[in-house]
mmCIF file of the C-alpha atoms, coordinates in Angstrom:
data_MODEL
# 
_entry.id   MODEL 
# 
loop_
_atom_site.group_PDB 
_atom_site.id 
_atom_site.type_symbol 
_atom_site.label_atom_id 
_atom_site.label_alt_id 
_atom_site.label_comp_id 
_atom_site.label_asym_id 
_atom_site.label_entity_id 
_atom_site.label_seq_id 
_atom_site.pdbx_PDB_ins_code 
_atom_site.Cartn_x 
_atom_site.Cartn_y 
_atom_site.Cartn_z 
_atom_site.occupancy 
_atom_site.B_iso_or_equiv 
_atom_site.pdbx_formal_charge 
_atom_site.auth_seq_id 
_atom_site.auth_comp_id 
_atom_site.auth_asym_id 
_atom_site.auth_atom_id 
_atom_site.pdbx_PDB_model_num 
ATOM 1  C CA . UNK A 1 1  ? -4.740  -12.595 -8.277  1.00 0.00 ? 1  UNK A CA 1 
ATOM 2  C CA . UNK A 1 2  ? -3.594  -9.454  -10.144 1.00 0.00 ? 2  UNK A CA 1 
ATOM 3  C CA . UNK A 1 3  ? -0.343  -7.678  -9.657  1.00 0.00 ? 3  UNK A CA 1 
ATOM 4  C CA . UNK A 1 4  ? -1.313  -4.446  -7.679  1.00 0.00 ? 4  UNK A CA 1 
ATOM 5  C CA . UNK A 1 5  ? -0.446  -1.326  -6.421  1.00 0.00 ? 5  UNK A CA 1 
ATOM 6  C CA . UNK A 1 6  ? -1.847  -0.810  -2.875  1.00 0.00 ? 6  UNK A CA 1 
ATOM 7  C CA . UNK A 1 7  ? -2.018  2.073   0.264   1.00 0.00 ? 7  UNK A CA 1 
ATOM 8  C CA . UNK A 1 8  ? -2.499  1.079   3.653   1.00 0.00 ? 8  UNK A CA 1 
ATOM 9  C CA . UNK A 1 9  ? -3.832  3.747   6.160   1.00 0.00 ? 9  UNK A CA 1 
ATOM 10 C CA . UNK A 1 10 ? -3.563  3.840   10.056  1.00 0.00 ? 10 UNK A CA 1 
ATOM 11 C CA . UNK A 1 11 ? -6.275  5.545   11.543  1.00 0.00 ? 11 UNK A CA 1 
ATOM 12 C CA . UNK A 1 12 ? -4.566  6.273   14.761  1.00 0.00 ? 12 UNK A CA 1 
ATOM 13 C CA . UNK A 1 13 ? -1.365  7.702   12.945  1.00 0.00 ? 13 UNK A CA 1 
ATOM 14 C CA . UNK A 1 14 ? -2.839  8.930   10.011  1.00 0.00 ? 14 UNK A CA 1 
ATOM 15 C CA . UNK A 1 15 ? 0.265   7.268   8.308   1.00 0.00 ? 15 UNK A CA 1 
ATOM 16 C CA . UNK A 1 16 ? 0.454   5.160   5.230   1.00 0.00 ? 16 UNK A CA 1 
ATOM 17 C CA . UNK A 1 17 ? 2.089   2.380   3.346   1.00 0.00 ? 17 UNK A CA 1 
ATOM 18 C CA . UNK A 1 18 ? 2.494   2.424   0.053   1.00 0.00 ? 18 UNK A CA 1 
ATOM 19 C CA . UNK A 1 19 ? 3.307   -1.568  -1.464  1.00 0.00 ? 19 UNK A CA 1 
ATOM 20 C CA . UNK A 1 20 ? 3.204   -3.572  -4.473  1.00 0.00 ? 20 UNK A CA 1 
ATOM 21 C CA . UNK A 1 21 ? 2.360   -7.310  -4.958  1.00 0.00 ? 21 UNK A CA 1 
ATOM 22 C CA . UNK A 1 22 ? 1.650   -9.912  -6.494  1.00 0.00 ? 22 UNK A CA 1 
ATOM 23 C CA . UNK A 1 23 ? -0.983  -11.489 -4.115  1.00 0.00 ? 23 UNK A CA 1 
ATOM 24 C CA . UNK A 1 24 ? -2.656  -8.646  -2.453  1.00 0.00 ? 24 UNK A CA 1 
ATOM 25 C CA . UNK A 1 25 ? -4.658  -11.043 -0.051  1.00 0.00 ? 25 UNK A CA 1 
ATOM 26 C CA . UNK A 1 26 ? -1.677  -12.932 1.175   1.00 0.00 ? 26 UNK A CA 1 
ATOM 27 C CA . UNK A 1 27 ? 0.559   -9.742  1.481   1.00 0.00 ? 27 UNK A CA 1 
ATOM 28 C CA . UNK A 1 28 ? -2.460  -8.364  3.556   1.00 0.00 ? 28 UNK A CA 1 
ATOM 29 C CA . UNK A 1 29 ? -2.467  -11.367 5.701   1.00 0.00 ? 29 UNK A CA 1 
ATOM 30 C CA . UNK A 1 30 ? 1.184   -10.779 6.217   1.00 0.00 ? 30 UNK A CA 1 
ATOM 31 C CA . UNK A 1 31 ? 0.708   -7.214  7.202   1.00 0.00 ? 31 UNK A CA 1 
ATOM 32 C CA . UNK A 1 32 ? -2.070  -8.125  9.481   1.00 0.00 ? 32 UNK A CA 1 
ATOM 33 C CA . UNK A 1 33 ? 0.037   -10.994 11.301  1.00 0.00 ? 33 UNK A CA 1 
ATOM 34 C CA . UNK A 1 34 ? 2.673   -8.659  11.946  1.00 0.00 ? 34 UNK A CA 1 
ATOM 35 C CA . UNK A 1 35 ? 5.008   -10.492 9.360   1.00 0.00 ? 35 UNK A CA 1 
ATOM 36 C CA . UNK A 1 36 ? 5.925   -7.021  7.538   1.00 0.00 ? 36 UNK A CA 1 
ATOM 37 C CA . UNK A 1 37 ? 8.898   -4.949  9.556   1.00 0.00 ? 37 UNK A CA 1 
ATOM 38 C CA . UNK A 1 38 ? 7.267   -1.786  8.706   1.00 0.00 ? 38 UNK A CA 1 
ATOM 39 C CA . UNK A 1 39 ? 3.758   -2.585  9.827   1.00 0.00 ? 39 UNK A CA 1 
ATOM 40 C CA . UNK A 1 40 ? 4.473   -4.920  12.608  1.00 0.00 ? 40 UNK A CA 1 
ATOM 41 C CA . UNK A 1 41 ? 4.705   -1.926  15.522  1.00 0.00 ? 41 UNK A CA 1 
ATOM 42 C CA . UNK A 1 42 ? 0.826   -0.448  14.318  1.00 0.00 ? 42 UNK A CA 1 
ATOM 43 C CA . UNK A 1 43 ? -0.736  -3.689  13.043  1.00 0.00 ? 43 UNK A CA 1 
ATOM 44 C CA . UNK A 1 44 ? -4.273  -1.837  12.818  1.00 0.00 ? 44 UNK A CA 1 
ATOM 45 C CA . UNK A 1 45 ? -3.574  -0.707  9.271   1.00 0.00 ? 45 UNK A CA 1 
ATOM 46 C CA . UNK A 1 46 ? -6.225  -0.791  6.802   1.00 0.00 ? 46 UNK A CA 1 
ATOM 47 C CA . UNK A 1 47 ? -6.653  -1.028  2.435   1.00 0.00 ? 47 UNK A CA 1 
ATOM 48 C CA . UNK A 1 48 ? -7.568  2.297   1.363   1.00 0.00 ? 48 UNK A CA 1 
ATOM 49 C CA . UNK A 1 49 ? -6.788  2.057   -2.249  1.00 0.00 ? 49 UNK A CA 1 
ATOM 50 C CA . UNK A 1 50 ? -5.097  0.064   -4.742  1.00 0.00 ? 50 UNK A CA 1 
ATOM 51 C CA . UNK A 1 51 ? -4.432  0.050   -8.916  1.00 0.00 ? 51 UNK A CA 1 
ATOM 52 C CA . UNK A 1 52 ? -4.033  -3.281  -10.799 1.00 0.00 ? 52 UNK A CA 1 
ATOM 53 C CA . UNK A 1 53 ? -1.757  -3.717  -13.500 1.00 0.00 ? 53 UNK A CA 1 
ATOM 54 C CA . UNK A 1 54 ? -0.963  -6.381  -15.951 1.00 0.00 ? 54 UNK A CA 1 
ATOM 55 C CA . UNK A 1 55 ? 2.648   -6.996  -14.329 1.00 0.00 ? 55 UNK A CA 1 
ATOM 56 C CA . UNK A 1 56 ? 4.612   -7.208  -10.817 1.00 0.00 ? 56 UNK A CA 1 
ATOM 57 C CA . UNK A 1 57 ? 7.273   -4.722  -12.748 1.00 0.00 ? 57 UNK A CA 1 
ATOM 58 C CA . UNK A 1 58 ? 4.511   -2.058  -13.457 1.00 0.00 ? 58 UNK A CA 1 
ATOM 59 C CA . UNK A 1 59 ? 2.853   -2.163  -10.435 1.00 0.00 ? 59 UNK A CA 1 
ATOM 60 C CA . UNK A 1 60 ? 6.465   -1.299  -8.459  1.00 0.00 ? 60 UNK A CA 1 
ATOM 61 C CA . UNK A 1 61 ? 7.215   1.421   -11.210 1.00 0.00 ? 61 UNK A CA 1 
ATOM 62 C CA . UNK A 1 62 ? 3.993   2.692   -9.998  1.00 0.00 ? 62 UNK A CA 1 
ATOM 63 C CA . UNK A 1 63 ? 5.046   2.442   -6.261  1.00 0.00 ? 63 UNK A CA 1 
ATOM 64 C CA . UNK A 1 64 ? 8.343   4.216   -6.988  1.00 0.00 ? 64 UNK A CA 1 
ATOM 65 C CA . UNK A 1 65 ? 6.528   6.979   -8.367  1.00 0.00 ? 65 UNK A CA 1 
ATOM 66 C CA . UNK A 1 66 ? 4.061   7.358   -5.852  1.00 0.00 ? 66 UNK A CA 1 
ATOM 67 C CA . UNK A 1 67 ? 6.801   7.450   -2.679  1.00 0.00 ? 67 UNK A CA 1 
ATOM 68 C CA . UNK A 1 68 ? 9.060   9.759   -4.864  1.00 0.00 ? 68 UNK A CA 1 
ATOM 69 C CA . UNK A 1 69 ? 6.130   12.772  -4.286  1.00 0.00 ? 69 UNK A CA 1 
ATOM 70 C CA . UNK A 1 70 ? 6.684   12.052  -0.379  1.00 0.00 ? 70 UNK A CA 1 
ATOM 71 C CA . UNK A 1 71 ? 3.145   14.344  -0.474  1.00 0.00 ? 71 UNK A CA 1 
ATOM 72 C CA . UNK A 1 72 ? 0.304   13.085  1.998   1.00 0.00 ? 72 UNK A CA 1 
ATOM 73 C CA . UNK A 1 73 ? -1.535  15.562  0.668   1.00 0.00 ? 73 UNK A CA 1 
ATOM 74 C CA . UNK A 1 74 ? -1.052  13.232  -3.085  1.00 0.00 ? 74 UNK A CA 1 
ATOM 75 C CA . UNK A 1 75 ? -2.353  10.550  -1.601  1.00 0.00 ? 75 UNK A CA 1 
ATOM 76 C CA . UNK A 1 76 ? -4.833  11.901  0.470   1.00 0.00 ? 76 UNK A CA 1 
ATOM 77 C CA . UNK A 1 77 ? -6.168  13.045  -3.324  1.00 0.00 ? 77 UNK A CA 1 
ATOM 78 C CA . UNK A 1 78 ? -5.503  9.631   -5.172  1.00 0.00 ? 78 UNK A CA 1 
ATOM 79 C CA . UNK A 1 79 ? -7.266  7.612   -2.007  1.00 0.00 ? 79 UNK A CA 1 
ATOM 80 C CA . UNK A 1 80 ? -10.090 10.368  -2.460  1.00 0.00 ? 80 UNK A CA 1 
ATOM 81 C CA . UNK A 1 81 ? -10.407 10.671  -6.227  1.00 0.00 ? 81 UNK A CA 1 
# 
């Protein structure tokens, strides 16, 4: 599994979460089984986007850079592009 960059989106909220791993299925899982602190309250989050990268340390510069905008409106446009 690649290192990636990934957004989450709850419908409900319209809220996201912005992650990086290096096993996107089993850090899904996690999110889904209520395992993650931040997710565990709205557990009906789903993948909306994510950007693969050749290392774990890129993919969480990329992270960084993405929650440093604090836009919506950014990532409505990335998810979108």
């Amino acid at each position: 599994m690649k290192n990636c960059l990934y957004v989450l989106s709850n419908e409900t909220t319209g809220r996201y979460y912005i992650g990086s791993t290096n096993n996107l299925e089993r850090r899904l899982k996690e999110h889904q089984s209520g395992k993650t602190r931040t997710t565990k309250v709205l557990m009906t989050y789903k993948l909306v986007y994510k950007e693969e990268f050749d290392t774990i340390q890129a993919a969480r510069l990329r992270e960084k850079k993405i929650k440093s905008y604090k836009s919506k409106k950014y990532i409505d446009w990335l998810i979108n592009q």
